[in-house]
Structures are given as C-alpha cells and as structure tokens.
C-alpha atoms as an extended CHARMM CRD file, in Angstrom:
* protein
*
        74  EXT
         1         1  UNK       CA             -9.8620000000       18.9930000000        5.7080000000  PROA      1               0.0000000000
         2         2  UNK       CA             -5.9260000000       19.6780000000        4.8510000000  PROA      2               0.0000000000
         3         3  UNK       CA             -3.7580000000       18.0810000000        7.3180000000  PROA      3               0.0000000000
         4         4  UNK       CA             -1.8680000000       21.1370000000        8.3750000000  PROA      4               0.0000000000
         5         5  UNK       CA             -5.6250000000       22.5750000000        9.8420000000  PROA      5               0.0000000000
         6         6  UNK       CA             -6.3150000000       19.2400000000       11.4120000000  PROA      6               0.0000000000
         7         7  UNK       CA             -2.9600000000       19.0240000000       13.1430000000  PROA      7               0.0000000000
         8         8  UNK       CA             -2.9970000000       22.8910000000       14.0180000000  PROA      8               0.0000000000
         9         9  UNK       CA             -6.6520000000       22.4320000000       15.5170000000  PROA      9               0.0000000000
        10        10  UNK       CA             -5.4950000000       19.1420000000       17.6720000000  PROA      10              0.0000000000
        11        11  UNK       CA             -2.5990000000       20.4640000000       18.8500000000  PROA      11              0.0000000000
        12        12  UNK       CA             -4.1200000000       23.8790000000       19.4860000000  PROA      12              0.0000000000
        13        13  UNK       CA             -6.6010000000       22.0420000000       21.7640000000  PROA      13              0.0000000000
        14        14  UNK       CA             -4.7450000000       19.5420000000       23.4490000000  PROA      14              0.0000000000
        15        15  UNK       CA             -2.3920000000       22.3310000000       24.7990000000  PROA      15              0.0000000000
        16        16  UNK       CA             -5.2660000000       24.1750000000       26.0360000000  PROA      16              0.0000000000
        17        17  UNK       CA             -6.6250000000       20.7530000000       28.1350000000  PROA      17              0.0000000000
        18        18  UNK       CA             -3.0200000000       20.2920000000       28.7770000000  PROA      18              0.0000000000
        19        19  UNK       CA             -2.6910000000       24.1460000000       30.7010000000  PROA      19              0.0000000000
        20        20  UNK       CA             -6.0280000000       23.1760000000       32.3560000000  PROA      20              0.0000000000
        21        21  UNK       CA             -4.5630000000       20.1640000000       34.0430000000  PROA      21              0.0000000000
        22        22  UNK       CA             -1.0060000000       21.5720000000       34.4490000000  PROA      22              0.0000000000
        23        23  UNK       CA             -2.8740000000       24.9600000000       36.1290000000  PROA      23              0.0000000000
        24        24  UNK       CA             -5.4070000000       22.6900000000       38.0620000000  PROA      24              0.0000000000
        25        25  UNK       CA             -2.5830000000       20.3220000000       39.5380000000  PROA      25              0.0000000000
        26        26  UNK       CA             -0.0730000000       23.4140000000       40.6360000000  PROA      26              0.0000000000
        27        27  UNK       CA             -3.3290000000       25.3620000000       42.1620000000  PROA      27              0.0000000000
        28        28  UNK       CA             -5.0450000000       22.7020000000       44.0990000000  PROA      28              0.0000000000
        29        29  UNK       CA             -3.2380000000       19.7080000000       43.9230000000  PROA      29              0.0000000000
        30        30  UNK       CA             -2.1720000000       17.4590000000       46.7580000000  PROA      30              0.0000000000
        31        31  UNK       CA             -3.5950000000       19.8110000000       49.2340000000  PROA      31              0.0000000000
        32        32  UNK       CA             -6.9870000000       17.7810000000       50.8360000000  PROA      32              0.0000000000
        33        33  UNK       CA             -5.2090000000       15.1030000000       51.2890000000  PROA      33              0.0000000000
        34        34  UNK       CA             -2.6820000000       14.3120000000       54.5720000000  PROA      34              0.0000000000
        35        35  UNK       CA              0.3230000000       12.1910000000       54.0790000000  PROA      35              0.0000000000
        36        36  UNK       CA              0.9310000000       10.0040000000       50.8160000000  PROA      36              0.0000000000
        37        37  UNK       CA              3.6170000000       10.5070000000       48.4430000000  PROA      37              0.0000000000
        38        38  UNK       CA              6.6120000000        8.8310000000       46.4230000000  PROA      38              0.0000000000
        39        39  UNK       CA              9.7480000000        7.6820000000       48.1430000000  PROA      39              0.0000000000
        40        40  UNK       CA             10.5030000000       10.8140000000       49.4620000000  PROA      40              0.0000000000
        41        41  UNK       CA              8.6640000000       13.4980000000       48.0110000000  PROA      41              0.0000000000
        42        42  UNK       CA              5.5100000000       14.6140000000       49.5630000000  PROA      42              0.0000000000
        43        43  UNK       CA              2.3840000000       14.5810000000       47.7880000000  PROA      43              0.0000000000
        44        44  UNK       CA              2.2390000000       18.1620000000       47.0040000000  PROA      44              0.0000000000
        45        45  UNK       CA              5.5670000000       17.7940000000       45.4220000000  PROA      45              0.0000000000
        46        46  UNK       CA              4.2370000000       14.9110000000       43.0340000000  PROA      46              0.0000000000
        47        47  UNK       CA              1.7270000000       17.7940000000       41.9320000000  PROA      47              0.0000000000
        48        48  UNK       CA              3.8210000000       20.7820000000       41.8070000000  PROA      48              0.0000000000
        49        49  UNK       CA              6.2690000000       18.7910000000       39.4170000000  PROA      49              0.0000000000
        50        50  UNK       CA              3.2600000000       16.9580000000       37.4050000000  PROA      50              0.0000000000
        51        51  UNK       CA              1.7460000000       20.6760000000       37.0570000000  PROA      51              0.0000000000
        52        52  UNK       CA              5.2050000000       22.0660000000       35.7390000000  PROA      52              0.0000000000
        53        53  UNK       CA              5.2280000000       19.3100000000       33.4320000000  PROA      53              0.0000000000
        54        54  UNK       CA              1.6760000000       19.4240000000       32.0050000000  PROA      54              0.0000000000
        55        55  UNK       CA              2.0170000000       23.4680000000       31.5650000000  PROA      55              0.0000000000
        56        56  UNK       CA              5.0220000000       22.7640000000       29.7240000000  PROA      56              0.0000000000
        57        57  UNK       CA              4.0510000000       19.8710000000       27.3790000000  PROA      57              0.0000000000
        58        58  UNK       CA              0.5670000000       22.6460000000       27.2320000000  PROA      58              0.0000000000
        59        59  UNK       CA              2.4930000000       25.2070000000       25.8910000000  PROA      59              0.0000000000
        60        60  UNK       CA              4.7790000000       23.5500000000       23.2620000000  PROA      60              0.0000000000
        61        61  UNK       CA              1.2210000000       21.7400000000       21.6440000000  PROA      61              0.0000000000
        62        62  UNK       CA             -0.6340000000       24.9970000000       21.8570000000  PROA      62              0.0000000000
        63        63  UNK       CA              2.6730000000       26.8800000000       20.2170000000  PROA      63              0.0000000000
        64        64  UNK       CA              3.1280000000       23.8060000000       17.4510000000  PROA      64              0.0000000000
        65        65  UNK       CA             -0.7850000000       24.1510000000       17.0470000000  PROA      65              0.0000000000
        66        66  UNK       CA             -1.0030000000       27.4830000000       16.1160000000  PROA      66              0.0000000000
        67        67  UNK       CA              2.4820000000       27.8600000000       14.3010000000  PROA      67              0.0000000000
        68        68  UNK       CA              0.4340000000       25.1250000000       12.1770000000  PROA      68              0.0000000000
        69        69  UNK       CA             -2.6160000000       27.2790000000       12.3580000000  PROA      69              0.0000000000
        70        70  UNK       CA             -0.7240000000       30.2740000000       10.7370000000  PROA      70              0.0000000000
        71        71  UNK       CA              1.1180000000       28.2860000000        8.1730000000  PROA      71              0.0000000000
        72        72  UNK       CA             -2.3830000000       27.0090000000        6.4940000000  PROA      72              0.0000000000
        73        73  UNK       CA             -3.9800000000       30.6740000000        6.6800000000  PROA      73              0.0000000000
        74        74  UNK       CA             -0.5450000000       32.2390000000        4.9470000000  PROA      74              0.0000000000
C-alpha cells in the first residue's frame, strides 16, 4: 500500500474518532456529575474546552487525511 493512501486513510479516520469525542464531550460532557473541576473552572468548562479542542485537532486530521486522499487518486 503507497504511503500517501495509508497516511490519507489514518488521518481520515482518526479525525472522524477525533469529531466523535470532541462532539460527545461538548454535548454531554460534565453534566451528571455535581461539583468537581480544575482550580477554578467548573467541570463543564474542562469539557466544553476539551470538546473545542478535540473538534479542532478532528478537523485538521480529517482535512490532512483527505488532502492526502486526493493527492494519491490525482
């Protein structure tokens, strides 16, 4: 298997696991849970600003992994 389709498939699906999470931790995150936290920031806080940073790290795998995608297929 070339390396560019290896890379684009990895990428392509580690950003889509990493969207899960980042989606998953925005949406529900922090929520069942009373009290916790860092410092502070509340627990839903933690979550809201792990979920912004897993959707972004998500999107910048799944856009390297198909950039890679397209370069093998042209």
């Amino acid at each position: 298997m070339p390396l560019p389709l290896a890379a684009g498939l990895f990428f392509t699906l580690t950003g889509l696991v990493a969207l899960c999470f980042g989606f998953y931790a925005l949406l529900r995150g922090g929520r069942e849970r009373r009290g916790g936290g860092i410092g502070p920031f509340s627990e839903r806080t933690v979550h809201v600003l792990a979920g912004l940073r897993m959707t972004l790290i998500g999107l910048l795998s799944l856009g390297a992994g198909l950039y890679a995608l397209w370069r093998y297929w042209s």
